[in-house]
Structures are given as structure tokens and as C-alpha cells.
C-alpha positions as CSV (number, residue, x, y, z in Angstrom):
1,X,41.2,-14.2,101.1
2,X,43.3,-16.3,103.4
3,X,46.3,-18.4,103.1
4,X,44.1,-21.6,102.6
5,X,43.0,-21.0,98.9
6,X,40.8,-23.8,97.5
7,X,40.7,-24.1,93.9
8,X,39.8,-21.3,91.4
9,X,36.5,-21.3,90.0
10,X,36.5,-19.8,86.6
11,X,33.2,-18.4,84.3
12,X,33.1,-16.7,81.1
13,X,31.2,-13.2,81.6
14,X,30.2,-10.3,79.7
15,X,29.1,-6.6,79.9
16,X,27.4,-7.3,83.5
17,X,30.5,-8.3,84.9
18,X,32.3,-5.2,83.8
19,X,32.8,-3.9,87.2
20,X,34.3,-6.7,88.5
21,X,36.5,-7.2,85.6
22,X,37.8,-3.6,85.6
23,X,38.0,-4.3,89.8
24,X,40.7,-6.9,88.9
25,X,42.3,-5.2,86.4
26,X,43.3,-2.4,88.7
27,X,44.4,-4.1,91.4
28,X,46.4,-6.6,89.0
29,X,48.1,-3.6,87.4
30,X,48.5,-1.0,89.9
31,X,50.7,-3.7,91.8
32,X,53.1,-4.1,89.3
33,X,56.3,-2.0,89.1
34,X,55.9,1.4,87.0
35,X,57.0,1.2,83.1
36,X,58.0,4.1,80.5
37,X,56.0,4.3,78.6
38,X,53.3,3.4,81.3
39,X,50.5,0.8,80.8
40,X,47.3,1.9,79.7
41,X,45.5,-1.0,81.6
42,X,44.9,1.6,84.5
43,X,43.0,3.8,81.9
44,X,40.2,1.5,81.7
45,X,36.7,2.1,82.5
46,X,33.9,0.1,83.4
47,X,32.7,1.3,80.3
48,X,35.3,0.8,78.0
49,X,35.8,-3.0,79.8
50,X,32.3,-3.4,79.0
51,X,32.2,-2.4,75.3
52,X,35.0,-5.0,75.5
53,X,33.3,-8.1,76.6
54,X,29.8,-6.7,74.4
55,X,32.3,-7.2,71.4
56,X,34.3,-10.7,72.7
57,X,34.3,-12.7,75.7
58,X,35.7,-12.4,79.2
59,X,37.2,-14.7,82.2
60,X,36.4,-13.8,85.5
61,X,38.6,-16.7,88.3
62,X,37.0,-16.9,92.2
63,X,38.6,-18.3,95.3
64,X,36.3,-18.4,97.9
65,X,34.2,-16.6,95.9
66,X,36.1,-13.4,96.0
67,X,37.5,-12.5,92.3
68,X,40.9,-13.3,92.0
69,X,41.9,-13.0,88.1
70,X,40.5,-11.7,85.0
71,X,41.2,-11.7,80.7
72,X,39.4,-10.4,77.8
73,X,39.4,-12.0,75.2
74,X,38.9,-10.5,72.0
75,X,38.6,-12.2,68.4
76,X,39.8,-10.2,65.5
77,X,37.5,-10.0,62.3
78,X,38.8,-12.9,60.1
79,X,37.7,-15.0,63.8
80,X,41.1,-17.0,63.5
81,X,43.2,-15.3,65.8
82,X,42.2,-14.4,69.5
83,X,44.0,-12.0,71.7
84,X,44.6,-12.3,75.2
85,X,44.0,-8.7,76.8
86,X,44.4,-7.0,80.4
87,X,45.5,-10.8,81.6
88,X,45.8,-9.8,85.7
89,X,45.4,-11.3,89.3
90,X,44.5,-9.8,92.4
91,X,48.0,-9.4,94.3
92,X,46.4,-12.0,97.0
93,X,45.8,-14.4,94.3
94,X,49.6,-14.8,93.2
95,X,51.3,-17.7,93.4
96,X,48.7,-20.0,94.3
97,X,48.0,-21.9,90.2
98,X,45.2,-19.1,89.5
99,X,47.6,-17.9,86.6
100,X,47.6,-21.5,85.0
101,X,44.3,-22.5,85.5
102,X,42.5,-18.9,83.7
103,X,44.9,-19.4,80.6
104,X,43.9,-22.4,80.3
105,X,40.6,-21.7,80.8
106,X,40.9,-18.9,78.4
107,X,42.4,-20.9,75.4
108,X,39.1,-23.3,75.5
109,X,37.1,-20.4,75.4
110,X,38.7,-18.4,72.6
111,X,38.3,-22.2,70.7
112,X,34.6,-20.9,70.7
113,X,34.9,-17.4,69.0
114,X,34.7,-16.7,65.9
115,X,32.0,-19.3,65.2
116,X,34.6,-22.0,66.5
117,X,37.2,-20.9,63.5
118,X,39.7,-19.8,65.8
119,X,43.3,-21.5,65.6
120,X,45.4,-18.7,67.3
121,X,45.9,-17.2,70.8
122,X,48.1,-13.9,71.1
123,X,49.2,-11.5,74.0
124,X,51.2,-9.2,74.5
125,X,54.2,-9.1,77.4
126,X,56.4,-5.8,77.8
127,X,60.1,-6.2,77.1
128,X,61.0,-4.9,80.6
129,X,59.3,-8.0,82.3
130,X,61.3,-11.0,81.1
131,X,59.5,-12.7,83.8
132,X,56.2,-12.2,82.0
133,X,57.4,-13.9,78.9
134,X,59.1,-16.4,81.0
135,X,55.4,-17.1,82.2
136,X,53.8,-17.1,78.5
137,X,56.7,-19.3,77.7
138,X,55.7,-22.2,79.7
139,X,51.9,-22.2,79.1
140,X,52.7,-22.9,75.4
141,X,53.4,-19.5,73.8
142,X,56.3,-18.4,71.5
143,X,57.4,-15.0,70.3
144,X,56.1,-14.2,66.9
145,X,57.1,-10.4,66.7
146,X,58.4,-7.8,68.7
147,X,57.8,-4.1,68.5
148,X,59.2,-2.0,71.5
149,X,57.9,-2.1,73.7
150,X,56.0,-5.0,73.2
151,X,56.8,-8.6,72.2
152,X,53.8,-10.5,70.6
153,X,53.4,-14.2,71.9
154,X,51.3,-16.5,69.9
155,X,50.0,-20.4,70.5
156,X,48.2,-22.8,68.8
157,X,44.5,-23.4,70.4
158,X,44.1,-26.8,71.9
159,X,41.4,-29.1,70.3
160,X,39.0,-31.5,72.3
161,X,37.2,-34.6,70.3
162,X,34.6,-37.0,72.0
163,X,35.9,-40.8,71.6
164,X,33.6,-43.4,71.9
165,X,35.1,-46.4,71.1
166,X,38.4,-47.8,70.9
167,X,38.5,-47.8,67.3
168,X,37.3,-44.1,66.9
169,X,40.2,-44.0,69.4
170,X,42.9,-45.0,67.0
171,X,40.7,-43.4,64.2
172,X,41.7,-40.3,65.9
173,X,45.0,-41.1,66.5
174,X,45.4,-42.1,62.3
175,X,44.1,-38.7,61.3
176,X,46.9,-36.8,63.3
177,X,49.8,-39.1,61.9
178,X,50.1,-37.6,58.6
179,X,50.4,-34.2,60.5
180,X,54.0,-35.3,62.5
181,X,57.4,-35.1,61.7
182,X,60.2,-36.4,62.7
183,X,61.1,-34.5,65.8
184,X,57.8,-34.6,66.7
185,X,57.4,-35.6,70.5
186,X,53.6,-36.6,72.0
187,X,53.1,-36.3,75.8
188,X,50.0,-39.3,76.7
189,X,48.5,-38.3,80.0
190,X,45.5,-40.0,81.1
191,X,44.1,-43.1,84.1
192,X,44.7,-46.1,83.6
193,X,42.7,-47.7,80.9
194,X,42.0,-44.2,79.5
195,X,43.2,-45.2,76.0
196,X,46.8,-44.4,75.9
197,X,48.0,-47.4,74.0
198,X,45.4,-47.3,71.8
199,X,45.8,-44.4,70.8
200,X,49.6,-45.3,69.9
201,X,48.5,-48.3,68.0
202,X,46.4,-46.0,65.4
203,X,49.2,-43.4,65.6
204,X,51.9,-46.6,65.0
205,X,49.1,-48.4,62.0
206,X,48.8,-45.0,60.1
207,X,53.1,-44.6,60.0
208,X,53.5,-47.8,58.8
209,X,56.0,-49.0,61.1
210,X,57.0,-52.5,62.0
211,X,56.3,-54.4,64.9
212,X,52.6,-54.7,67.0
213,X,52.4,-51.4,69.2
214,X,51.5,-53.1,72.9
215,X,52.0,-51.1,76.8
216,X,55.5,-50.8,77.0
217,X,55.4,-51.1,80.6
218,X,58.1,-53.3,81.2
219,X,60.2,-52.8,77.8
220,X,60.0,-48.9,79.1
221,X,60.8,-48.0,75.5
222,X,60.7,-49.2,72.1
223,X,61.5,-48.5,68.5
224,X,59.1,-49.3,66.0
225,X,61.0,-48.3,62.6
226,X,59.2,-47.1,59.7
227,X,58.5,-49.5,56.4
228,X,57.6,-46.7,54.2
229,X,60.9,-44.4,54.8
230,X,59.1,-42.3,57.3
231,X,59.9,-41.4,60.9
232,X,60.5,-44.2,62.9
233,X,58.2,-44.3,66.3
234,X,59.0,-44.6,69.8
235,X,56.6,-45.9,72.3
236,X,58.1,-44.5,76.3
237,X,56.5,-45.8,78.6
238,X,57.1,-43.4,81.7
239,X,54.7,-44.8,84.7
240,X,57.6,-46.7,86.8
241,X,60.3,-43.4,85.8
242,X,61.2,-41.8,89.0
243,X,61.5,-38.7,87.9
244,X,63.1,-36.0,84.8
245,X,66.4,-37.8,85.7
246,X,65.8,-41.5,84.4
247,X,64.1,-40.6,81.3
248,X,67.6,-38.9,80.9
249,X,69.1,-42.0,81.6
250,X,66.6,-43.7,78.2
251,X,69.4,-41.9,76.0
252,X,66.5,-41.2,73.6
253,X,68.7,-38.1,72.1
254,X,69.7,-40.6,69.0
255,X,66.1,-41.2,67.9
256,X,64.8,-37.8,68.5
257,X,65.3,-36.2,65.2
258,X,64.3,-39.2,63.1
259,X,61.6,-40.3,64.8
260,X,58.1,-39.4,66.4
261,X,58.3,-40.3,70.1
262,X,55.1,-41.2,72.1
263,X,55.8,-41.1,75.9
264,X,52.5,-42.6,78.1
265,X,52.9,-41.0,81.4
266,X,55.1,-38.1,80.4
267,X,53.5,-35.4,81.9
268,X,55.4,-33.3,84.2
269,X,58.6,-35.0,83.0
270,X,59.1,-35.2,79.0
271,X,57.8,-31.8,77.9
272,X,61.6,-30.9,77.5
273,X,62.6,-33.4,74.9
274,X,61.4,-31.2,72.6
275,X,60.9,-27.3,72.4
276,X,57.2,-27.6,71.3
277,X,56.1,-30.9,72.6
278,X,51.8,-31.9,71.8
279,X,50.0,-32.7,74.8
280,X,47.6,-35.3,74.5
281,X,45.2,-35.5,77.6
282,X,42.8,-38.5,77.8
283,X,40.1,-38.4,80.1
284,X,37.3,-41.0,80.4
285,X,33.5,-40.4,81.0
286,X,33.1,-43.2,83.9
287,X,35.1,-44.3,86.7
288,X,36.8,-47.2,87.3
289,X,39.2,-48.8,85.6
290,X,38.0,-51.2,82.4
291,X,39.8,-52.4,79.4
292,X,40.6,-50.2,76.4
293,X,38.3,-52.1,74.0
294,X,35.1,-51.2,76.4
295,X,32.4,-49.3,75.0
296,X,33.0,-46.1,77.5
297,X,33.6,-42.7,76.1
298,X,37.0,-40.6,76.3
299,X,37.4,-36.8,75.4
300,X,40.8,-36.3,73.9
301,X,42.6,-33.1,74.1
302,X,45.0,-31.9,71.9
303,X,47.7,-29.1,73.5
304,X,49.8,-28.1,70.7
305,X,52.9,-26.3,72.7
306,X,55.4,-24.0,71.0
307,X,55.9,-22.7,67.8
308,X,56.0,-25.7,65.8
309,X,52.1,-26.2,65.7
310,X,51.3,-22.4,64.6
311,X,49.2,-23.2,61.1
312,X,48.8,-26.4,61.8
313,X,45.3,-27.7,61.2
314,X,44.6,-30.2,64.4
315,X,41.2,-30.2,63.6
316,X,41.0,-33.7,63.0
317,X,37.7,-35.4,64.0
């Protein structure tokens, strides 16, 4: 592969891609520094890889169509909980997004194991590579156990609904309310038009809260306080924010804790207001730009980050 890496290409495999997977695996793991006791990811056959994918699911990643990256994934019998196994990239392959683009990858597939029951994703990362957790950390795992060697890292899966109208929009939107606490901080990414303030309005309707929930665009944030002794919500609106550094400047740190803050725009800058933020991604089906109330489906994605979501039911739709 060269130093001009396009973008991964990523497909879920099984048995017949057993040589390739164990082909990554080797090179992913031979290339990491020696551990006591050592890691039996070197032990693995093409055989025992492909009794692996027979009995779950497997991630092969491409760049340039060379593999670059590869995980198991492999349900456990209740189909609720998912683990992440033999998680690896070719040495060439480091450094260039592969890493973030196959978990990612792999959390939407494990959603479809387990006859779609699934709500968990677990790996493991050795206590000797701080860096590994470090990794974990940031795609949305926290620590759950830890038996030496190994500490256990678990998320919540996300969840993807089809939105067809604006209403279903802040239908959606009403059936996750009653699922927040105050504390609580929602991260809206999406185009313009893509439903972002309507899906705060049915957020703002089912909390009970007082004033009309409109773009804060030029307000940049609002309090909307609850009339039924629940959290209070606050709308962000982070489009014209330069940066990390002047939604610091907001001062939101005295509504945090009693409130649920929405921040439109926020991705990339207000994951760090809270220490499991929920990523809600909304994409639209056509291009363009067109007004919320248009007939023009959305997919909404729910990323649940952190420990705060594990056993939470965001199977709303």
C-alpha cells in the first residue's frame, strides 16, 4: 500500500474469508511488542478463525483493495452481548482512520446478531497497553471488569430508525425523553435541514418545558426550564462556535447537572461536557437542502457513549 490511502472499504465475511482474516491477524499481532503472559492471537489457525466466523460474524477493512484490518465478532448464547475478538490492522494500515471506521463498522454489525437482540459490545485490552484502552476509551467504551491481565470494556450498541416525516421526527425524539436525566448531554450532527431542531422540539414537548423550542442560531444557547419539576433543557446551538474554546466560554457548567443539554452542531467539539455524551447523527435520503416539515426521509442514529447508557433500552421506534 502506499502513503496515499483512500478510504477503507469494509464487508462482513465468514468461513471463506478465513485466510485473509487469520493473514491480518498475524501481521496485526506479531507487530506489537511481546507480553507475559503472551497473546494467543498468534495461535490461530485458518481453521480455528474459520470455526469462528461459521459460529458469528467477521470484518474484513480494504484500502486499495489490499486487507488492511480485521474483527470477529462473536455473540454469546443469550444474543445480548457481542464480543469484539482478535481486533487488528496491518502495520501499513496504522494511523490512517482504518481503526475508527471497522469499530464502527463492527458495532452496526453485532446490532444484527443475535436475531437483532443484541445491546452490548465487549473487548478485551491487556493491562500493559494503556494505549489500547486509551483507544477503546474514545470510540465509546468503559471498563466494566478487570481480571489480570485483562480489562473488559463494554458499550452500548448504537440504534438506527428510518424517519419519514417531521412528525415521526419529534415522535422519535418524545420516545427517548423519558429515557434522560439530568446530566444527560445529546450531541445533533447532521446538514442543514436534516431535522436537528425538530428533533429538539419533540425532545423539548415530551419534557414539558416552557418556551417554543426554535434554531438557536443567533441566541447560541437557551434554557427552556421544566414545568413538571423535571430537568430543565438546553438548546446550543454550535454552527458559528469557533472551536472547543468558545463553547467553554457558554459557561454551561451551572446547567449541566440539572438539565438535559442539546447541542446542534456539537460534533467534534461538545463530546467532553459530559463523560458519556449520546450521539445523535441525522442523515437525510435526498440532497439538497429543504425545510424540516418536507416529506423526505432521515435515518437517525443513536450512539450511546460511555457507561451511562449500559442497560439502557434505546430501542425506541
Amino acid at each position: 500500500m502506499t502513503d496515499q490511502m483512500s478510504a477503507p472499504t469494509i464487508e462482513v465475511v465468514g468461513p471463506e474469508a478465513a485466510g485473509v482474516v487469520r493473514q491480518v491477524v498475524q501481521e496485526a499481532f506479531a507487530d506489537r511488542e511481546p507480553l507475559d503472559p503472551p497473546t494467543d492471537a498468534l495461535s490461530e489457525t485458518e481453521e480455528s478463525i474459520a470455526a469462528r466466523l461459521a459460529a458469528g460474524a467477521g470484518l474484513v477493512a480494504r484500502v486499495d483493495g489490499h486487507p488492511a484490518g480485521a474483527v470477529l465478532l462473536d455473540a454469546e448464547p443469550d444474543g445480548r452481548t457481542v464480543h469484539l475478538r482478535r481486533f487488528g490492522l496491518t502495520p501499513a494500515a496504522r494511523g490512517r482512520g482504518v481503526a475508527v471506521a471497522l469499530v464502527r463498522a463492527g458495532l452496526h454489525a453485532a446490532t444484527e446478531l443475535g436475531d437483532g437482540r443484541a445491546e452490548r459490545a465487549v473487548v478485551l485490552a491487556r493491562e500493559e497497553l494503556p494505549h489500547t484502552a486509551r483507544f477503546w476509551r474514545q470510540q465509546g467504551f468503559a471498563e466494566t471488569g478487570r481480571t489480570t491481565p485483562y480489562v473488559e470494556m463494554s458499550r452500548a450498541l448504537p440504534r438506527r430508525f428510518t424517519v419519514p416525516t417531521a412528525e415521526d421526527m419529534r415522535a422519535i425524539a418524545a420516545r427517548l425523553a423519558p429515557l434522560l436525566v439530568a446530566g444527560d448531554v445529546l450531541v445533533l450532527s447532521g446538514d442543514l435541514g436534516a431535522g436537528k431542531t425538530t428533533f429538539t422540539q419533540g425532545l423539548g414537548a415530551a419534557m414539558n418545558v416552557r418556551g417554543d423550542v426554535t434554531s438557536p442560531t443567533f441566541v447560541i444557547a437557551r434554557v427552556h426550564p421544566s414545568l413538571a419539576g423535571g430537568p430543565d433543557l438546553v438548546h446550543v446551538d454550535a454552527y458559528r462556535l469557533g472551536g472547543a474554546a468558545e463553547l467553554d466560554d457558554l459557561d454551561l457548567d451551572a446547567d449541566l447537572d440539572r438539565a438535559v443539554t442539546v447541542v446542534e452542531w456539537g460534533e467534534g467539539l461538545a463530546e467532553d461536557l459530559a463523560d458519556s455524551p449520546l450521539e445523535v447523527r441525522i442523515t437525510r435520503a435526498g440532497g439538497g437542502e429543504v425545510a424540516d416539515d418536507d416529506v423526505d426521509p432521515r435515518t437517525v442514529e443513536l450512539d450511546p457513549l460511555g457507561h451511562r447508557w449500559l442497560g439502557v433500552d434505546l430501542s425506541i421506534a
